[in-house]
KOLDRENLUM-598079 format. One record per residue (C-alpha): residue in one letter; x, y, z; residue number from 1. Coordinates in Angstrom, 2 decimals. Each point is the difference from the previous one (the first is absolute). Example, Ala and Ser with C-alpha at 12.3 -4.5 7.8 and 13.67 -1.06 7.14 Angstrom:
// KOLDRENLUM-598079
["A",[12.30,-4.50,7.80],1]
["S",[1.37,3.44,-0.66],2]
// end
This chain:
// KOLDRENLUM-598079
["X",[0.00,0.00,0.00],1]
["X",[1.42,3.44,-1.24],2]
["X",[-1.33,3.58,-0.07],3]
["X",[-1.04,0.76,-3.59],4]
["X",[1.75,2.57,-2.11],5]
["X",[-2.45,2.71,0.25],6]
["X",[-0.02,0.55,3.68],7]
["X",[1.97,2.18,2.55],8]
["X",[0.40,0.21,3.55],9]
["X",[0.89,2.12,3.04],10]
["X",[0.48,-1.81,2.85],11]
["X",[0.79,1.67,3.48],12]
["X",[-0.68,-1.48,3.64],13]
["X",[-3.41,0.41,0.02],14]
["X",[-0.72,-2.00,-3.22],15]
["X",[-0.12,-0.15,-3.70],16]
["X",[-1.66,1.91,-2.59],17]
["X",[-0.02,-1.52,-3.90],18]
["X",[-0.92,2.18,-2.88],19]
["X",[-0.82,-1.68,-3.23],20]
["X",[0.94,2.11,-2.99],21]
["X",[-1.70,-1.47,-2.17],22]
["X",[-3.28,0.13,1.33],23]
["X",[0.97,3.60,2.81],24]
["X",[-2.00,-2.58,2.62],25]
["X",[1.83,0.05,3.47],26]
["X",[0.01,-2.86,2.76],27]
["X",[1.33,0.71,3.28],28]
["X",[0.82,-2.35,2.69],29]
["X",[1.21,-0.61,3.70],30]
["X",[3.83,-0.49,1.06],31]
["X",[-0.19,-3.90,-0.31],32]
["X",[-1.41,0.73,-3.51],33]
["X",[3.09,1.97,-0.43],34]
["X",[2.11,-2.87,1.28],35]
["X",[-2.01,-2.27,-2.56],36]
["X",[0.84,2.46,-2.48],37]
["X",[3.52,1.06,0.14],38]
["X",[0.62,-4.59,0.24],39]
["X",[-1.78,-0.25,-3.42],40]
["X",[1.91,2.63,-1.28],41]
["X",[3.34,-1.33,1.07],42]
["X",[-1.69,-3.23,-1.99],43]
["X",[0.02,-2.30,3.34],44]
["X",[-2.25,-2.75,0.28],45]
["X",[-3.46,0.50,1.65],46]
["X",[1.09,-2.53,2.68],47]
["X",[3.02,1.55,0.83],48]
["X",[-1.84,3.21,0.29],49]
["X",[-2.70,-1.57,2.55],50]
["X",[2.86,-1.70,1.77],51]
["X",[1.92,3.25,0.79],52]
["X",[-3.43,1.82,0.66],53]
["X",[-1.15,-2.71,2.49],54]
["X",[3.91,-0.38,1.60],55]
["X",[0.12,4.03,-0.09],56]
["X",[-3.38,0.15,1.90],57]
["X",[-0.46,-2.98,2.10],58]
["X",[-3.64,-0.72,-2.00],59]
["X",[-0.62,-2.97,-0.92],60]
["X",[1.54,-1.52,-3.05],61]
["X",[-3.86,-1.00,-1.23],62]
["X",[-0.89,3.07,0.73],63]
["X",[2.16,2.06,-2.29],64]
["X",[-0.14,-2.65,-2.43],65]
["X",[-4.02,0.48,-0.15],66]
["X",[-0.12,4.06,-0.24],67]
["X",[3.10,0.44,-2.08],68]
["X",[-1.61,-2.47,-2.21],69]
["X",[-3.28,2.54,0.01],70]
["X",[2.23,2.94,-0.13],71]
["X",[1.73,-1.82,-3.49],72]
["X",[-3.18,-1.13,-0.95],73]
["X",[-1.28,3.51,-0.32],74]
["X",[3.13,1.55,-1.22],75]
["X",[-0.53,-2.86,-3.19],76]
["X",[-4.08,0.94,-0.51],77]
["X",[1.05,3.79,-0.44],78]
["X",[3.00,-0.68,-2.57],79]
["X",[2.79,0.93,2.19],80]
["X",[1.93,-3.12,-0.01],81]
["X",[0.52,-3.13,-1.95],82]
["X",[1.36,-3.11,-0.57],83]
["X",[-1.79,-2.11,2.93],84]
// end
């Protein structure tokens, strides 16, 4: 899973915010969005992400497994990633 060509992001503590230039739409999300983010940008593995996240956080590792997977799932239905 990758971010698509035709979206940007600012990321800062607070969380993410991903314009799509093709389309001027704009999703914003929470800091462990941002986290989610900035791993599928690096192009790491979704389960490497959710282990960090879950290690990083003490949450459980089904968890983060189950919203990142929402969080992905929603990133896919509006066009801003790919490849999963």
């Amino acid at each position: 899973m990758k971010p698509t060509e035709h979206v940007r992001s600012s990321i800062t503590d607070d969380g993410v915010v991903l314009l799509d230039i093709a389309s001027g739409r704009i999703f914003s999300a929470n800091a462990i969005g941002a986290r989610i983010w900035r791993g599928l940008e690096g192009g790491e593995a979704v389960d490497t992400i959710v282990d960090r996240i879950a290690a990083e956080t003490g949450a459980e590792r089904a968890v983060v497994d189950r919203d990142a997977g929402r969080f992905i799932e929603a990133l896919e239905a509006r066009g801003l990633v790919c490849g999963g």
